[in-house]
C-alpha angles and dihedrals in degrees: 000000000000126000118208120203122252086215119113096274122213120234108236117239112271116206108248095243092058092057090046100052088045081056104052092047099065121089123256085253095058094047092068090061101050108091095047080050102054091038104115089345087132104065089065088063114124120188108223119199110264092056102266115129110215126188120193117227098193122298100321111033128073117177102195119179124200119194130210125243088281090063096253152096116245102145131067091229095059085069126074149188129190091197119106097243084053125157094020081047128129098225092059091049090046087053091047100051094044090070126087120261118261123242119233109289114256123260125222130261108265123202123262118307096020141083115313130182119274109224117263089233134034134200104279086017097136091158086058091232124133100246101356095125083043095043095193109065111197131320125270137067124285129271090014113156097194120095116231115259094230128039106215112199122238101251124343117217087221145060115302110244109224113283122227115249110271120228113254115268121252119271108259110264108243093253089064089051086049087052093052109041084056099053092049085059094042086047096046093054090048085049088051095043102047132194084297094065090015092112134142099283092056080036088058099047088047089054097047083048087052094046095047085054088057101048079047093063085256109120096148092069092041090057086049092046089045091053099049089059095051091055096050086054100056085043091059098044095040099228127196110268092019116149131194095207087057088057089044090054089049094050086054102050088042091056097033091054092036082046103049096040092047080061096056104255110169097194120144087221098057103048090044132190140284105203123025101256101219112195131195117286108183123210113355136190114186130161124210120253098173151331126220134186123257117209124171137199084225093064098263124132136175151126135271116202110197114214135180131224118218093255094051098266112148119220133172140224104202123189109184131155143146105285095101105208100350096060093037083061106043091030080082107068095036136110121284103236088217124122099330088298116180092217133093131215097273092046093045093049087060096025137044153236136215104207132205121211099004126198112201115182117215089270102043110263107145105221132220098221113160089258091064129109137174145186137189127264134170123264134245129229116243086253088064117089120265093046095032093081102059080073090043113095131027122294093229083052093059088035102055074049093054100052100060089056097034089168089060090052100058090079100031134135123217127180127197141163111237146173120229110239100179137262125315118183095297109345138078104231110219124176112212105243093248134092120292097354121167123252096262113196120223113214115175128264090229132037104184104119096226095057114083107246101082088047104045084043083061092055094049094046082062095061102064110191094024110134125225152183120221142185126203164108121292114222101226083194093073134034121265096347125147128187105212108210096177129005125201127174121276106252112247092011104123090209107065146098125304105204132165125298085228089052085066095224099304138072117216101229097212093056106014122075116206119222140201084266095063096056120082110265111249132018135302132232104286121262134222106244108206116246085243145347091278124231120309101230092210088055102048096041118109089243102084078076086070085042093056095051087045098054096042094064083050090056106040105009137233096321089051088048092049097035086049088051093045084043099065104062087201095031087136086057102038096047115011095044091067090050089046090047095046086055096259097134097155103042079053091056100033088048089051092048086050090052098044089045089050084050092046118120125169127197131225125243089279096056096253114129124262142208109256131233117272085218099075100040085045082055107050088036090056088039088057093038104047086049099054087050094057099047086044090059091052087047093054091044102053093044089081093061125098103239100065089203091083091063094091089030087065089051095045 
């Protein structure tokens, strides 16, 4: 006889088609009962011995799931009910939908020069979705078995040569039109419904209209679609860490990419890609800049090792599997699965390989087909070319390059030369070592308390007035803001770390932990601490005005975002004025035509009022919100130049 453990028992991921179809099958009667019913459904969970997870509705009724040897359920069949309504049946519905929601299977590993599998989690993938920060994936079109002619790197430290015109993409198929066009309706009623009517019955349209993208060829939109849902769950459920400007981005990306397809854009971008095509690369040199630790909310860890080419092109090595913590701390220090090398991360970040019969993937990813081989080399200091010119030129300079392509910066690498001013709150205040250059702010790339980068970004807060040089990734969500991922001394500046000579000149933040020993002995000249931290322009700016309507139709939907505008007798003067007088004139128009849109009734041909189409409202909402991400990003942007009047220039 089976025993089944008493311990809080974990639902297993269920695949988001399943939970769609258990959905769809249940009575409208039945779906109104369906979020009472999930609702702590789950901490009756018991886990039996041969690996099913059962959860008891009452006398009669046993829900028992039994997940494959992935550890999920992505078939109806792997879902039961012992009641007698079963399997059209509320409780497995309720169980169902109770689970988290499963990631893309895994492909296999294909040989040299085809279609190899995109890691689960990426550095900064906190959903734990491939893509989901980036929200694009790769060009091309899904389920393509060709490899792309040209590999094109993931960034270049120098300047672009001129690119051949591409042929035009192929029209959309009328199925993907079909697809889109379904998921912009299904988009536009979870806009107008909000967090506060978001429940499993709009989740569960929103996950039949993703998976109808995917089986269309269109899994960019599906990833959009995925993590809009996602969102909408932890709103519901008001997790830790939860934020209501994270669910507003993904309804923007979800309408902006429905929209555009519905229309017939045929863009690359904007259909996306399911697998990471990796094409032959030929003969390869690179030499390792840095490493940092991957650690996702969905259990993966890892590890992403950053290399250069010789003419600046930045590649990546990425180990990343299921393990959590445990595997993002050890991943640092194990073997790089490339072409039978005998390094490992750590030696590669500070070493190098010359690799035979490379496969590089669009965005980078160096791949370990069969064909594949590796040796060896020595690494170069960040002094050294190729690496030298990532500190070349003006931070401002990368960053004003970086917003107009914000999913390139996702994954970007940026190098300065700063003095260390002390600790603010949270931040480490730096000042770039240039004239007249604004106060940035470091945060670490990381803030699980067990990786190493809260804790390194302490001990150099300690040391006001040390130069360094440092090496990361700017956060284009907040002004001024840089995520080190590695620091190194600033060549010729008497006042700097002394590090190894195995380290190469520079400590990876996230597994080296930098000691006493490795600051400079005495004290520096002493340097001017700001009163205070000084005004964040994004937060000061009039458009958090924008922000706040935004993200109330998020929260309670179309009727919160009209009642909030007819509550407020002088709303145009109390909201919009300040816009208008800050010279935003357009984020002024575009938010009172939200708001009027969101208030609009019509009325039937007998003069009764009417519910009102989703399309306009979606419209206007995606019109607001596209715009105030755009300002926000010249804001940002500018916010690492030195005159700080062309802070609400840039938003203008």
């Amino acid at each position: 006889m089976s025993t089944e453990s008493t311990e809080s028992t974990e639902l297993p991921p269920v695949a988001p088609e399943v939970l769609a179809e258990a959905v769809e099958n249940l009575t409208p009667r039945l779906r109104k009962k369906l979020d009472a019913a999930t609702e702590g459904c789950a901490a009756g969970a018991t886990l039996a011995a041969d690996g099913a997870v059962t959860l008891r509705f009452g006398e009669d009724a046993l829900v028992t799931l039994r997940p494959g040897p992935a550890g999920t359920i992505t078939t109806a069949e792997q879902a039961t009910c012992s009641c007698l309504l079963a399997p059209r049946c509320l409780h497995r519905a309720a169980a169902l939908g109770a689970a988290p929601l499963a990631e893309a299977p895994p492909e296999p590993v294909a040989a040299a020069g085809s279609h190899e599998p995109a890691d689960p989690a990426g550095p900064g993938d906190s959903a734990g979705t491939t893509g989901a920060t980036g929200s694009t994936g790769s060009a091309g079109s899904a389920g393509s078995t060709e490899p792309a002619a040209v590999v094109e790197p993931a960034d270049r430290v120098g300047p672009a040569e001129p690119a051949e015109p591409a042929e035009p993409a192929p029209a959309l198929t009328a199925a993907q039109l079909r697809a889109a066009g379904a998921l912009w309706q299904v988009a536009a009623e979870a806009l107008g419904a909000g967090v506060t009517a978001g429940g499993a019955v709009v989740q569960a349209e929103l996950l039949r209209a993703a998976h109808t993208a995917r089986l269309a060829g269109l899994p960019r939109a599906e990833a959009a679609a995925l993590r809009v849902v996602r969102g909408l769950r932890a709103a519901r459920e008001r997790r830790a860490g939860q934020r209501l400007g994270d669910l507003t981005s993904a309804f923007r990306e979800l309408l902006h990419t429905a929209g555009l397809l519905a229309s017939g854009s045929a863009d690359p971008a904007l259909t996306g890609t399911a697998r990471r095509a990796y094409a032959p690369g030929g003969s390869l040199q690179v030499h390792g800049l840095c490493r940092e630790p991957v650690l996702s909310a969905t259990g993966y860890g890892g590890v992403v090792t950053h290399v250069l080419g010789p003419d600046g092109s930045r590649y990546s090595v990425s180990d990343v599997r299921p393990g959590g913590l445990a595997r993002a701390r050890g991943a640092g220090s194990a073997s790089v699965a490339l072409g039978g090398a005998t390094l490992d991360h750590a030696g590669l970040a500070r070493g190098g390989l010359r690799i035979v019969g490379a496969t590089v993937s669009a965005e980078g990813r160096l791949g370990a087909g069969r064909g594949v081989r590796a040796t060896p080399l020595p690494g170069i200091a960040w002094t050294e070319r190729p690496a030298a010119a990532l500190f070349a030129r003006p931070a401002a300079e990368a960053v004003a390059e970086l917003s107009a392509d914000p999913e390139a910066a996702e994954t970007a690498l940026l190098g300065c030369d700063v003095t260390v001013v002390g600790a603010a709150g949270e931040h480490l205040l730096v000042r770039e070592t240039r004239p007249d250059a604004p106060l940035l702010r470091l945060l670490p790339a990381h803030p699980h308390p067990e990786l190493a980068h809260t804790q390194n970004l302490r001990r150099i807060a300690a040391y006001p007035g040390v130069r360094l040089r440092v090496l990361g990734r700017p956060d284009l969500d907040r002004t001024a803001t840089l995520r080190p991922l590695a620091v190194g001394p600033v060549p010729g500046a008497e006042y700097t770390l002394r590090l190894p000579e195995e380290w190469l000149g520079r400590a990876d933040l996230g597994y080296d932990r930098l000691q006493g020993m490795h600051f400079p002995p005495g004290a520096a000249d002493p340097v001017p601490l700001p009163a205070a931290e000084g005004p964040d322009p994004l937060a000061d700016s009039p458009l958090w005005r924008v922000r706040r309507l935004l993200e109330t139709g998020v929260a309670g939907g179309r009727r919160a975002l009209a009642e909030a505008a007819r509550g407020t007798s002088s709303l145009a003067a109390a909201s919009y004025g300040p816009l208008r007088r800050a010279g935003l004139t357009a984020a002024a128009d575009l938010a009172a035509a939200l708001a009027a849109e969101a208030d609009r009734r019509p009325r039937d041909v007998f003069g009764r009022l009417a519910d009102p189409s989703p399309d306009g409202y979606a419209w206007a909402w995606l019109a607001a919100a596209t715009h105030l991400a755009a300002a926000e990003r010249s804001v940002i942007a500018a916010s690492w130049a030195a005159d700080p009047s062309a802070v609400m220039t840039a938003a203008r």
